[in-house]
N, C-alpha and C positions, 0 to 999 in steps of 0.2 A: 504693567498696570494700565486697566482701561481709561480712555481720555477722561470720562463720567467721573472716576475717581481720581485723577490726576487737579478737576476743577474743581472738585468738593474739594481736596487739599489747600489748592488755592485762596477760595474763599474763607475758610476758614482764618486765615492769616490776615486776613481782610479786616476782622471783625474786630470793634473796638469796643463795645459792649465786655463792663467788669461783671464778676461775677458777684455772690452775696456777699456783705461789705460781714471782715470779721467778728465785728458787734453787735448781732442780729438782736433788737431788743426780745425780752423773753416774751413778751405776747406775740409776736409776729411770729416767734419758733411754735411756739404754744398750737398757733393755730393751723399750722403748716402739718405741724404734727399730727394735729388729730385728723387732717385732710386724706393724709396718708391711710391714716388708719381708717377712713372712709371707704379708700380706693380697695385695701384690702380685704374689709369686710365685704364689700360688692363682690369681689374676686371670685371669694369663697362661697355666697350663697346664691350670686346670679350668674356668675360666668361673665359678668361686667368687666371688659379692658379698659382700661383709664385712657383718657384722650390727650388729658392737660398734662402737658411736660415741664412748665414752668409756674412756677408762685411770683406774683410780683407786689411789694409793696414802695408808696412813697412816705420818705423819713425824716422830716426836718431837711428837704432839702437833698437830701440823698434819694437814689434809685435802687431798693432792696432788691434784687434776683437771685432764685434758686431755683435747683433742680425740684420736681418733684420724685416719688420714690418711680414714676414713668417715667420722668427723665434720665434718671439714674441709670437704668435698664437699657433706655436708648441709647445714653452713652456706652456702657458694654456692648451694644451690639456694633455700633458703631466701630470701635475697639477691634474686635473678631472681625468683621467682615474687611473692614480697609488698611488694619497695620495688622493684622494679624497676631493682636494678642487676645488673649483666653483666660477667661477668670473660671477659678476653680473655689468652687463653697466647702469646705472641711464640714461636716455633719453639727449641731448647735449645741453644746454646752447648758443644759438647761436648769435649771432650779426653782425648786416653790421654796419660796419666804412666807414670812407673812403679812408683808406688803403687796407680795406680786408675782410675777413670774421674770427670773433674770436670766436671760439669753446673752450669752456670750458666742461669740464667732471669730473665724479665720475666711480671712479669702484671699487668696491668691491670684496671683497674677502670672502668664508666664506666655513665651513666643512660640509659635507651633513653624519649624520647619523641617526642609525632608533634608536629609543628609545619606548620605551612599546608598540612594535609594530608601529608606526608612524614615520616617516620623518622629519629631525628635522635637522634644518640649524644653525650653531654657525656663529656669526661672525669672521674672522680673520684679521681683517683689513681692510684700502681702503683708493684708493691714487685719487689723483686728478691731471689736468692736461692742459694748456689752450695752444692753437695755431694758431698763427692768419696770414690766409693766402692770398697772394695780390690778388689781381682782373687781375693783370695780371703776364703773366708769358713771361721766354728770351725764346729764339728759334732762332737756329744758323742760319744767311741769305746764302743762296744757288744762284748756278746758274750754269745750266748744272747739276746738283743735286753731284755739289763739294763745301765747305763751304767756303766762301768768309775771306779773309783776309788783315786785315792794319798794314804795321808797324809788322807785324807778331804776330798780333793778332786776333783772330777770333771775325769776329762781327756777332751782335745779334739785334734782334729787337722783342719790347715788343707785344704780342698781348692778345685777352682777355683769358680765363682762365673759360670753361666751367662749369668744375668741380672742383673750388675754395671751394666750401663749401664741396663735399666729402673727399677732400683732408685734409683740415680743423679739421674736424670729424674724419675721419680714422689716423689720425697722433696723434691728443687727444690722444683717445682710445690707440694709439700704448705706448707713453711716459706714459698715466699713469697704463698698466698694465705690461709695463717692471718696474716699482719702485716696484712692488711688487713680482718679479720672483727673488727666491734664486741665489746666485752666484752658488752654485753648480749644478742647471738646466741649469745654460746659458753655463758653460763649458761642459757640456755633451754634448749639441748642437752641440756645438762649433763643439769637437771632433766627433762628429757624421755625421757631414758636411763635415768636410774633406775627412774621409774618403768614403763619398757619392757621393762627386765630385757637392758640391752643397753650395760653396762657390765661390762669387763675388770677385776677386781681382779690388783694385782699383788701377790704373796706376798712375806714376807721370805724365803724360803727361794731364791726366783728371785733377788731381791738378793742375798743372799751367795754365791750361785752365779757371778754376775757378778763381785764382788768378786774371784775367783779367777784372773779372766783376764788378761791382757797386754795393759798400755794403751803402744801404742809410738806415741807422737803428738811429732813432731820437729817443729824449727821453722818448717820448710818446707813440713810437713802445714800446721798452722796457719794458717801466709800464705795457702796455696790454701783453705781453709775460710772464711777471711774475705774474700775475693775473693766479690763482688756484694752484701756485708752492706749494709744500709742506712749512709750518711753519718753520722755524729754530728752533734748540734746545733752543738758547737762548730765542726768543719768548716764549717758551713753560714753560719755568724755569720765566721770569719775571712775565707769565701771572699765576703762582702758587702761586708765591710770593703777587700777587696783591688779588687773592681769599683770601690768609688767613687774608688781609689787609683791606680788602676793605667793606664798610657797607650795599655791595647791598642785597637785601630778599636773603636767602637765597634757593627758588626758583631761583633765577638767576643763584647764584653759584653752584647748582649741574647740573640746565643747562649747563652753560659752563664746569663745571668741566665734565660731558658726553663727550661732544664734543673734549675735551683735550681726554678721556680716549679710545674711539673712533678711533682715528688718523684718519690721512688726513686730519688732518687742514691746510687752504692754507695760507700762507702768507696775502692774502688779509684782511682773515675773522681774522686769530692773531692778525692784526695790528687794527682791528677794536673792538676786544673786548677787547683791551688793551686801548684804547682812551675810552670806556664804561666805564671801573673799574675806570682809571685815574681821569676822571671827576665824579664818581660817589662819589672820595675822595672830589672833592674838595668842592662837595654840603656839602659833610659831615660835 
């Protein structure tokens, strides 16, 4: 290992800097989010690389940090080039509703080394990650190219949303390979952005702007949002409990017990190989 990466290791250990505290209020996600989705419309139509690696807000006292969907990417490279691990994207899962476009995703994780002379890939894990995004998008009403206001609120009007399925896909992709980036890559970032001058503040003034908008999230939205979330612990502990219980061939059970041993079981697929076992008792 070169000394250059022997001190990046180091510093990184160094760094005391938390990452985003787990109760991001939803306007601060809200507007992060559609930042992203900033960076990836540019992507697409300019050839624009995003520069800001970090989002930062302050919260009642607290110091909010996240990656951006740039830092995210930073950290995989990060990843590959000094430990030698390698994310692999499975092809996206796509769907038109009539809400939106739902992008489901796999990404893997895994160690690339040589063994008897050959190339030889371990697995290290792999997270999953579904995002379902509307057909149309707000965009603030102008006139004189100053942004119109009621009641001191700024108004918006919906129009359609070109790039709903990139957006979709590229937001996936971003959520499920931050579930796999160590806390101590994302605080190296972090600190690595500051002092790079390549961190986004977000203003209060953006937050109460969001505040004003229409959060129409039904219960059906939500279902499709949690669709490829990672498994709960508890999932994972009942559906162990059900394997050593249950009468299915034992072909099934080391199936599933793989897919437990595996990780990135999503919520969907637990809840359904939990209803398998269940009922496989009650043939029994």
């Amino acid at each position: 290992m070169s000394d250059k990466k022997e001190k990046q290791k180091k510093e990184t250990k160094k760094k005391t800097t938390k990452p985003v505290k787990k109760e991001v209020p939803h306007e601060v996600f809200k507007i992060t989010d559609r930042l992203d989705e900033e960076v990836i419309t540019a992507e697409i139509v300019q050839a624009i690389k995003p520069s800001e690696l970090v989002y930062h807000y302050p919260e009642k006292g607290h110091e909010i940090w996240g990656l951006s969907i740039a830092g995210v990417n930073e950290a995989v490279r990060i990843l590959r080039e000094e430990h030698g691990l390698i994310t692999i994207e499975e092809p996206p899962d796509i769907k038109f509703t009539d809400k939106g476009v739902l992008a489901t995703v796999v990404v893997k994780m895994a160690s690339v080394k040589i063994k008897d002379g050959e190339l030889v890939t371990i697995p290290a894990g792999q997270r999953s990650a579904a995002v379902l995004q509307p057909w149309k998008m707000k965009e603030k009403m102008k006139k004189n190219g100053k942004v119109l206001y009621e009641d001191g609120k700024p108004l918006y009007r919906e129009i359609d949303d070109p790039f709903a399925v990139q957006k979709a896909v590229g937001k996936a992709y971003r959520n499920a390979k931050m579930k796999l980036i160590p806390a101590a890559v994302v605080n190296r970032i972090i600190e690595e952005a500051k002092g790079e001058g390549k961190v986004r503040e977000i203003s209060p003034e953006e937050v109460k702007e969001v505040q004003y908008e229409v959060v129409d999230e039904t219960k059906e939205d939500m279902l499709l949002l949690l669709e490829g979330e990672t498994a709960t612990k508890n999932q994972i502990e009942f559906l162990n409990n059900l394997l050593q219980s249950s009468k299915v061939k034992d072909t099934v059970k080391e199936r599933i017990k793989k897919e437990i041993d595996e990780g990135g079981l999503s919520k969907e697929r637990a809840s359904f190989l939990i209803k398998e076992l269940l009922n496989s008792k009650k043939e029994g």
